[in-house]
MIDOSE-1310 file (N, C-alpha, C; in nm, 2 decimals, decimal comma, always signed):
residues 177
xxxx	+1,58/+0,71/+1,74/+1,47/+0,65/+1,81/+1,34/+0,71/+1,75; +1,23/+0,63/+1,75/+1,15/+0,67/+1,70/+1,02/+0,78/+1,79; +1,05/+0,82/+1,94/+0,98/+0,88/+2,03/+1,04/+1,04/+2,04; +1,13/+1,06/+1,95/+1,13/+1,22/+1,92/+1,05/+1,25/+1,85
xxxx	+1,00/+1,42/+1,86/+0,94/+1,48/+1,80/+1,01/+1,53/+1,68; +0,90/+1,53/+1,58/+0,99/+1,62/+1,46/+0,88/+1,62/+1,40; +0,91/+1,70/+1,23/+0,83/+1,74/+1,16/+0,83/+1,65/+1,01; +0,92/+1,56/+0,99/+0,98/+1,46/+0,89/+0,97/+1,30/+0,93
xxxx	+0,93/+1,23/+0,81/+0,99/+1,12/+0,87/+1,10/+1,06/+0,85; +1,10/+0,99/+0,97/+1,25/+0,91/+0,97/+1,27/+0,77/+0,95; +1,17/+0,70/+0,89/+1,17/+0,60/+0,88/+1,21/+0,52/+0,75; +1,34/+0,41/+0,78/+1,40/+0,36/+0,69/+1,36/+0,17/+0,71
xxxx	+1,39/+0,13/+0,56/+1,33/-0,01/+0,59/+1,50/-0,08/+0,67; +1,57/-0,05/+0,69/+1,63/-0,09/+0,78/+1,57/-0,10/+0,91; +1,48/+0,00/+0,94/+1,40/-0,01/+1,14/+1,35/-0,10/+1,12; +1,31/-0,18/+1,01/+1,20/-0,31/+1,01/+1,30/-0,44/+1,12
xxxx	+1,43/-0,43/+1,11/+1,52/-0,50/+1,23/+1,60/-0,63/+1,11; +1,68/-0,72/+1,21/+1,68/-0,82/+1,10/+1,63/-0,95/+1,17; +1,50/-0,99/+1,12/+1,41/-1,06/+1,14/+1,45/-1,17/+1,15; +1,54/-1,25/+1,05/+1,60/-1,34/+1,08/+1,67/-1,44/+1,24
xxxx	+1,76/-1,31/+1,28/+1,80/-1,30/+1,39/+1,67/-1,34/+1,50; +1,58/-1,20/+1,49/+1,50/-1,18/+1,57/+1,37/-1,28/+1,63; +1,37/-1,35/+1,48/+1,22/-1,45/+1,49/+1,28/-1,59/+1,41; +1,38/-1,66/+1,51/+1,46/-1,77/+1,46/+1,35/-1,93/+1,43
xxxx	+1,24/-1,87/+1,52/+1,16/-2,03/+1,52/+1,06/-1,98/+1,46; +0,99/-1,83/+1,45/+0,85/-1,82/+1,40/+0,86/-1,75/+1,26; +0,98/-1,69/+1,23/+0,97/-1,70/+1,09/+0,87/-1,56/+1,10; +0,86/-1,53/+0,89/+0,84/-1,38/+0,87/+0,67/-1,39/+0,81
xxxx	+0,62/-1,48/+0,87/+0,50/-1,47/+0,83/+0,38/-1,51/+0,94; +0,27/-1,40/+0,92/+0,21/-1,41/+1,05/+0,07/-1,42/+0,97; +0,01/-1,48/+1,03/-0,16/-1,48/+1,00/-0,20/-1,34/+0,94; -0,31/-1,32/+0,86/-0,38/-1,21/+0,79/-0,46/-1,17/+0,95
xxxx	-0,50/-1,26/+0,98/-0,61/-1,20/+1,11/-0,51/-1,05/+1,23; -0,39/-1,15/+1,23/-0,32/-1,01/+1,30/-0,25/-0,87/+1,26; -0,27/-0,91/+1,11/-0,21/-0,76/+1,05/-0,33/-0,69/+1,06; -0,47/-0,73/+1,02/-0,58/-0,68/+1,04/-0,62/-0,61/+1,19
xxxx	-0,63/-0,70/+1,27/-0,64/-0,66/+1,39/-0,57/-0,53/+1,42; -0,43/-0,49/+1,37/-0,35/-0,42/+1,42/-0,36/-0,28/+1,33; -0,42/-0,33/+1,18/-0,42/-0,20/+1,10/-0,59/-0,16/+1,15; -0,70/-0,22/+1,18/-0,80/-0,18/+1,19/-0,84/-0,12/+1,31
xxxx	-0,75/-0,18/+1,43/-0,78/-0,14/+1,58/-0,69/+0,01/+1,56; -0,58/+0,04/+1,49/-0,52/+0,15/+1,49/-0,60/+0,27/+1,41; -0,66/+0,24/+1,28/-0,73/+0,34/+1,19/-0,90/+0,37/+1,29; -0,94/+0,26/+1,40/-1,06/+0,29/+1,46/-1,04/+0,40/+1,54
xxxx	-0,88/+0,39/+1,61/-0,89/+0,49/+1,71/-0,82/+0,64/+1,68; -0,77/+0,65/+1,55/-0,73/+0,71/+1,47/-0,86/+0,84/+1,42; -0,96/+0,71/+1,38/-1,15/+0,81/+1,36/-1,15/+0,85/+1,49; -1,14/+0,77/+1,55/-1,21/+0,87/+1,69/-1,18/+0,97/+1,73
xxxx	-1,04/+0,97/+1,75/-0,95/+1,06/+1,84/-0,94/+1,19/+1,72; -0,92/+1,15/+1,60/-0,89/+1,28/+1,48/-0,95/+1,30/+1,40; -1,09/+1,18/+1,34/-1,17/+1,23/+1,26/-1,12/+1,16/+1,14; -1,22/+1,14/+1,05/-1,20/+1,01/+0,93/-1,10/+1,10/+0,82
xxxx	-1,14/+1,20/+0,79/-1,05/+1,28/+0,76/-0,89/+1,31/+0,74; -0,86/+1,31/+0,88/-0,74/+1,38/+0,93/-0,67/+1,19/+0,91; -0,77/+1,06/+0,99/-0,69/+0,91/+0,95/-0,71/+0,88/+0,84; -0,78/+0,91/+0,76/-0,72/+0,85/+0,62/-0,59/+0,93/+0,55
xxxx	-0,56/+1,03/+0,60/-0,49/+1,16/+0,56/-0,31/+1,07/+0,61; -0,35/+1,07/+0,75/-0,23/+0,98/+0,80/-0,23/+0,86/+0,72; -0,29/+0,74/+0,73/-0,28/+0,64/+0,68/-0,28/+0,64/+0,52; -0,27/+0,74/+0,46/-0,21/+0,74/+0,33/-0,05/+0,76/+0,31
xxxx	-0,02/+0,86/+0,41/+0,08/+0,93/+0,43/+0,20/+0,76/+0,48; +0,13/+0,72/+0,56/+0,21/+0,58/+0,61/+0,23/+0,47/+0,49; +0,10/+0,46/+0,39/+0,13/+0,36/+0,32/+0,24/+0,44/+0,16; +0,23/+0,57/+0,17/+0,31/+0,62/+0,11/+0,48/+0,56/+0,07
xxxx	+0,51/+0,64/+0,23/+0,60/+0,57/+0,28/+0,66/+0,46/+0,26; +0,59/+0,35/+0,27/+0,59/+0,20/+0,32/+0,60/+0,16/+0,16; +0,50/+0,18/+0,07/+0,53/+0,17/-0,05/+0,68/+0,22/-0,15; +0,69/+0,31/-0,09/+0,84/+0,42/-0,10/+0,94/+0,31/-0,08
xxxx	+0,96/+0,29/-0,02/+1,04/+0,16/+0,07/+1,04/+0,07/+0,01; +0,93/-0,02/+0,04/+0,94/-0,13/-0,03/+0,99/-0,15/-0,23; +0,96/+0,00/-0,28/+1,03/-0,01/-0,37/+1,12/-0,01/-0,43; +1,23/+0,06/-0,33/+1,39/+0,09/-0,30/+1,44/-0,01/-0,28
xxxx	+1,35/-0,12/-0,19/+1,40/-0,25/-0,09/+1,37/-0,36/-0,19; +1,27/-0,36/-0,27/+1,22/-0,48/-0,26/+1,20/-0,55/-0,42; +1,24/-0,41/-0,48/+1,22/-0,43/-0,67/+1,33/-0,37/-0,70; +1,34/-0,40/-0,88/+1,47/-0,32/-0,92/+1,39/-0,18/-1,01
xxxx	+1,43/-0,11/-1,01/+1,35/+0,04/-1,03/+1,45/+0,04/-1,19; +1,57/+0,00/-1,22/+1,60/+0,04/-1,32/+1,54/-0,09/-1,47; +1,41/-0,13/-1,43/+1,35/-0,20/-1,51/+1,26/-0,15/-1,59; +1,21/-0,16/-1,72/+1,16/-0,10/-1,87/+1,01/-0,13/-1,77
xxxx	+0,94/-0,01/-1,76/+0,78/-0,02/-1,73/+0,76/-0,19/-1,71; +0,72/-0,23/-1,81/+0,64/-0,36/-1,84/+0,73/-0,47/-1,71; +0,82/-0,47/-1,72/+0,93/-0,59/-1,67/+0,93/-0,55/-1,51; +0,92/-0,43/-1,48/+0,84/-0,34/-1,34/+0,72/-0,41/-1,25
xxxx	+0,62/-0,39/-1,37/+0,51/-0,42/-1,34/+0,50/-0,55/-1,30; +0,58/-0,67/-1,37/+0,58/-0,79/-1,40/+0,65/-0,83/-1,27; +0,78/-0,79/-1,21/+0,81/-0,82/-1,09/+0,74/-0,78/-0,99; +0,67/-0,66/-1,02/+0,63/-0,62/-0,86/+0,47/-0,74/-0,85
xxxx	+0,41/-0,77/-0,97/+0,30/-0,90/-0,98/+0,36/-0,98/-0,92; +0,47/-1,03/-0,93/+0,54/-1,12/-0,85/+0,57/-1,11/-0,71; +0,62/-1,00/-0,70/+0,66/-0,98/-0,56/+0,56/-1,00/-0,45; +0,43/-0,91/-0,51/+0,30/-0,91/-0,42/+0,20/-1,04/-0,40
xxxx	+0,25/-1,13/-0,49/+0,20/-1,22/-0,50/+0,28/-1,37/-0,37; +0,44/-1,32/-0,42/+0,48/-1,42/-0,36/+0,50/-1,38/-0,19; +0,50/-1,30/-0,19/+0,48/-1,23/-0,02/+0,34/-1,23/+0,01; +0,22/-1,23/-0,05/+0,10/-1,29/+0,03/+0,00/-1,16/+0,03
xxxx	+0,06/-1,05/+0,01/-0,02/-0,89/-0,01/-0,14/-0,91/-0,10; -0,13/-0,96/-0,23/-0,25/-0,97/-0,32/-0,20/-1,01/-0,47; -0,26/-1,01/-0,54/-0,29/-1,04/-0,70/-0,32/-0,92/-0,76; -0,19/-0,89/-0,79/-0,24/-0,74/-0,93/-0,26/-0,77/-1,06
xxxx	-0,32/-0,67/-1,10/-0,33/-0,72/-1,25/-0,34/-0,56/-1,27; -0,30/-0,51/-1,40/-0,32/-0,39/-1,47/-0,45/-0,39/-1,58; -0,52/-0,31/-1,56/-0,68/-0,29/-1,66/-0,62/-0,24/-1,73; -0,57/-0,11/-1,71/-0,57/-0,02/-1,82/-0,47/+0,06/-1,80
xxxx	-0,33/+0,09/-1,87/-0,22/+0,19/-1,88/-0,21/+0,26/-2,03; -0,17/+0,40/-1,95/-0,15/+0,53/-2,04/-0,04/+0,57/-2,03; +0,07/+0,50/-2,03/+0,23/+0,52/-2,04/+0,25/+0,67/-2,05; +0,20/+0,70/-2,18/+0,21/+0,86/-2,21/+0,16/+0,94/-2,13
xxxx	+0,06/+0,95/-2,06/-0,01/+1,03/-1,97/+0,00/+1,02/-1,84; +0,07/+0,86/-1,84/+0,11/+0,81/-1,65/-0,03/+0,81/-1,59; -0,12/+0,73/-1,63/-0,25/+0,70/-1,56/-0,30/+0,56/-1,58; -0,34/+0,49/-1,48/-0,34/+0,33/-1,47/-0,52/+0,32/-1,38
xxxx	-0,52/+0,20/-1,43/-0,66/+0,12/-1,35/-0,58/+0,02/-1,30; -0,57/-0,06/-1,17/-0,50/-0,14/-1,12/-0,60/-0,24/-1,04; -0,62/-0,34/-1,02/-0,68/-0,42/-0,93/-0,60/-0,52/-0,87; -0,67/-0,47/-0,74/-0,56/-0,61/-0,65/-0,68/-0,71/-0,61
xxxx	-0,66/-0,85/-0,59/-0,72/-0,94/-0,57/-0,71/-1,01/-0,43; -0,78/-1,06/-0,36/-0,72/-1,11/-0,21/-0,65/-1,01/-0,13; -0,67/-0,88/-0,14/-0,60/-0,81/-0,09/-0,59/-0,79/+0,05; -0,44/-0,83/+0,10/-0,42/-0,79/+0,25/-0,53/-0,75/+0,33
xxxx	-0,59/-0,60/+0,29/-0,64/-0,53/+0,36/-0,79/-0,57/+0,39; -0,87/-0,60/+0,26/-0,98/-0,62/+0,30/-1,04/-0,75/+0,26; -1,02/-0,81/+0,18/-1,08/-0,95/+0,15/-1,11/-0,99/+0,20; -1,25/-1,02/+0,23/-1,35/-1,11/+0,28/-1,40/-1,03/+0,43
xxxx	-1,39/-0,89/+0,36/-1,47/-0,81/+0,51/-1,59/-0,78/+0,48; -1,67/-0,78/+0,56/-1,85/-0,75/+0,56/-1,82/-0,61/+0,47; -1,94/-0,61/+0,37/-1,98/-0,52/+0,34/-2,05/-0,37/+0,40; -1,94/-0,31/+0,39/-2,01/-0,16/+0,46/-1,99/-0,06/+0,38
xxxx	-2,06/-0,07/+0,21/-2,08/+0,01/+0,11/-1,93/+0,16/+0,12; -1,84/+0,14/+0,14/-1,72/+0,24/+0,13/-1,64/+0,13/+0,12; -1,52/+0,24/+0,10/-1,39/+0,24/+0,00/-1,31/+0,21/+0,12; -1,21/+0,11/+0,16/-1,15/+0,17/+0,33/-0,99/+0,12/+0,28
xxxx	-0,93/+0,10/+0,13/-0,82/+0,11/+0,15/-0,71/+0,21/+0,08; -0,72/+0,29/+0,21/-0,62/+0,44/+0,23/-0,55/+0,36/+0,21; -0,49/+0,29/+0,31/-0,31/+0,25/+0,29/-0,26/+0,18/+0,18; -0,36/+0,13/+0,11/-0,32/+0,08/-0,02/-0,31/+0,18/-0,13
xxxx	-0,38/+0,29/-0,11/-0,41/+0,40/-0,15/-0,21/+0,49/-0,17; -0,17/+0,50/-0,04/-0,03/+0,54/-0,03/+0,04/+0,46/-0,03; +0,03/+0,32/-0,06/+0,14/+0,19/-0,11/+0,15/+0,22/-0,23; +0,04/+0,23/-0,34/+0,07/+0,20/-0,45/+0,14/+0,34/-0,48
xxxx	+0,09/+0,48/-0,50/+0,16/+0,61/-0,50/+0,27/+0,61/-0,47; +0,32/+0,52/-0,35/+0,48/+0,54/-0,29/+0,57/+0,47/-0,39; +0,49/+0,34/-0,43/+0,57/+0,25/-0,52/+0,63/+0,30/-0,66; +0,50/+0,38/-0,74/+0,51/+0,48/-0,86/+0,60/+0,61/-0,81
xxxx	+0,59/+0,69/-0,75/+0,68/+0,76/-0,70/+0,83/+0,74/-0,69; +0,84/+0,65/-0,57/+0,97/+0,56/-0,60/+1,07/+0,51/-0,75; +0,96/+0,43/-0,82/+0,96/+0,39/-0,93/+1,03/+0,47/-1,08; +0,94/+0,63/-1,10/+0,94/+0,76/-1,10/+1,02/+0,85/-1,11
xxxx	+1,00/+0,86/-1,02/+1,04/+1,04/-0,97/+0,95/+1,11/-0,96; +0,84/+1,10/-0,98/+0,76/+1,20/-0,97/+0,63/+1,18/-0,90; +0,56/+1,31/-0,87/+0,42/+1,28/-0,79/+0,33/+1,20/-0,81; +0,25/+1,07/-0,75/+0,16/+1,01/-0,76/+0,02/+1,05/-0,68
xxxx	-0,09/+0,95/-0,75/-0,20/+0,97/-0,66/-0,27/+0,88/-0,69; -0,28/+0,78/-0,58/-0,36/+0,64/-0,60/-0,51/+0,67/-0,49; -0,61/+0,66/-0,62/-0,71/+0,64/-0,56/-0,85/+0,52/-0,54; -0,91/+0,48/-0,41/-0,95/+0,34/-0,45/-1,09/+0,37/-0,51
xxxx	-1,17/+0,30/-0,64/-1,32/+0,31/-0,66/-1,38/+0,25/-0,67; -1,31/+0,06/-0,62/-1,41/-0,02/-0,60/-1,33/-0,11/-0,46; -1,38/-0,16/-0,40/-1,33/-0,25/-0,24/-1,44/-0,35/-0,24; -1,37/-0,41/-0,18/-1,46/-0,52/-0,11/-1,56/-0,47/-0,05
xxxx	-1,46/-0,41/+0,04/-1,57/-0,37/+0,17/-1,72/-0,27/+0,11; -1,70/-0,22/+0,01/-1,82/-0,19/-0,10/-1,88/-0,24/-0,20; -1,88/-0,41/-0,17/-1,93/-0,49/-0,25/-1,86/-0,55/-0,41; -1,74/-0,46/-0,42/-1,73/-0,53/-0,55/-1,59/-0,65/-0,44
xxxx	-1,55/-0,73/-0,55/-1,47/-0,90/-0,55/-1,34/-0,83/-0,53; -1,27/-0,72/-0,59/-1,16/-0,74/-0,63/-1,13/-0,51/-0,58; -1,03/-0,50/-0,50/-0,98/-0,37/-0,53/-0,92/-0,32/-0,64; -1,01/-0,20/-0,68/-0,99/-0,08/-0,81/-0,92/+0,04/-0,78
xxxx	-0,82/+0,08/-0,80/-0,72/+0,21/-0,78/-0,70/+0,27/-0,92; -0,80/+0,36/-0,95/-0,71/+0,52/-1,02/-0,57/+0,54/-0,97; -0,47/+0,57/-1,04/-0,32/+0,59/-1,03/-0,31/+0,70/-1,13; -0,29/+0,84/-1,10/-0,25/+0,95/-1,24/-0,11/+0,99/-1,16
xxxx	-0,08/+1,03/-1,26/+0,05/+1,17/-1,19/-0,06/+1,30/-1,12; +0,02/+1,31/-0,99/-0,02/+1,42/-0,90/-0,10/+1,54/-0,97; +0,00/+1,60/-1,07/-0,07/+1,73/-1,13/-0,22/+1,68/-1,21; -0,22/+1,59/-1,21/-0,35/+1,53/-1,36/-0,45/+1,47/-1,30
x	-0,39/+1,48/-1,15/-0,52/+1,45/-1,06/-0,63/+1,51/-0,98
């Protein structure tokens, strides 16, 4: 259950349920308006109660995770870099999350420029000059990790919600960050 206390997480993409079963007439796709609703009403009370700080800290930690997952679940990990990249474009694309594209990779050094386009998280939110996607922040880290083996660190330096069109993520290996 997920209402014990502990100091690990326990979360497997099996707890996601089987949807199939579950949502026979409404199916596995829901408006953008209520994933929003649900990630932004939770990160608001998140600032309040713990400070921007401590929620972006969590909400990295969650999209970590979730990226983690999804790349165990949802890609083949034993694919040559390029053919990686190429499915997970596809993946994110055909599930509705966003449009990646790669600017710029350093194979050798494990350090990327990444842009997502239409992204889940914030496209077409008012501008309020900051960066606001953490969780995208620990999706993409979880995914390279996963991917990997080894420590990531995705960070965002352009968003919507700070006026530029398209989200920009720094990606290095942990230590080089």
């Amino acid at each position: 259950m997920f209402n014990q206390e502990r100091d690990y997480n326990k979360f497997t993409w099996n707890d996601l349920g089987d949807l199939d079963q579950g949502r026979p007439n409404l199916g596995m796709k829901i408006p953008v308006l209520f994933y929003r609703l649900l990630q932004y009403t939770w990160r608001d009370v998140m600032i309040t109660e713990l400070g921007v700080d401590k929620a972006n800290e969590i909400i990295i930690k969650a999209g970590k995770l979730a990226g983690a997952q999804f790349c165990e679940n949802m890609l083949n990990r034993d694919l040559e870099f390029n053919e990686f990249v190429a499915q997970l474009q596809q993946v994110l694309k055909e599930e509705a999350v966003g449009i990646l594209r790669v600017e710029k990779a350093d194979l050798e050094n494990m350090r990327f420029i990444l842009t997502i386009a239409e992204d889940l998280d914030c496209s077409g939110l008012p501008t309020t000059n900051e960066v606001i996607c953490q969780y995208d922040e620990g999706f993409i880290a979880g995914i390279f990790e996963s991917y990997t083996g080894k420590l990531f660190s995705a960070k965002e330096i352009d968003c919507w919600a700070s006026g530029d069109r398209v989200c920009r993520f720094r990606v290095n290996l942990l230590e080089d960050y």
